[in-house]
Phi, psi and omega in degrees: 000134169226153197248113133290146216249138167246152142276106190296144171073054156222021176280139187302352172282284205298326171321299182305330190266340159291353159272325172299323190281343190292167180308136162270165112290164174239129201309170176288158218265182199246330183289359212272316185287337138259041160259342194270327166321296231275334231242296216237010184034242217284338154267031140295358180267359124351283207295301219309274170350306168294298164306289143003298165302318180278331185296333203250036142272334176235051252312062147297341198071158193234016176293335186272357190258325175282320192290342173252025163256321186315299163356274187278010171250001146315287197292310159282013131307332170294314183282336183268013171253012143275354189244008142298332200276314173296312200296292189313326162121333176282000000 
């Protein structure tokens, strides 16, 4: 013989209505990681990381958060060895 046991406020009808009632947010947003990239270079991967952290609490994913700090240290580099490459002369 076995006895079930309920945990109040853990029956699957009230869960479910409590994941329908929680607050949504709107995930963070991809410019804050490339201002924060294009401003602070390699510590932007803070912000990336952080911004991440929150996409995937609110399961959105955090792939898009990497792909636009690579994004932006890419291009800034590019500009600054092209406009090294103008000064100088090279």
């Amino acid at each position: 013989m076995t006895v079930q046991t309920q945990v109040p406020g853990w029956a699957v009808d009230d869960v479910r209505r409590r994941m329908d009632a929680r607050p949504q947010w709107a995930p963070p947003r991809v410019a804050g990681v490339v201002a924060a990239t294009a401003v602070l270079s390699f510590l932007g991967v803070f912000a990336a990381v952080r911004a991440g952290k929150q996409a995937d609490e609110q399961s959105t994913g955090r792939a898009r958060y990497w792909v636009a700090f690579g994004a932006t240290m890419l291009v800034k580099w590019t500009v600054m060895v092209a406009v090294s490459s103008a000064v100088t002369g090279g």
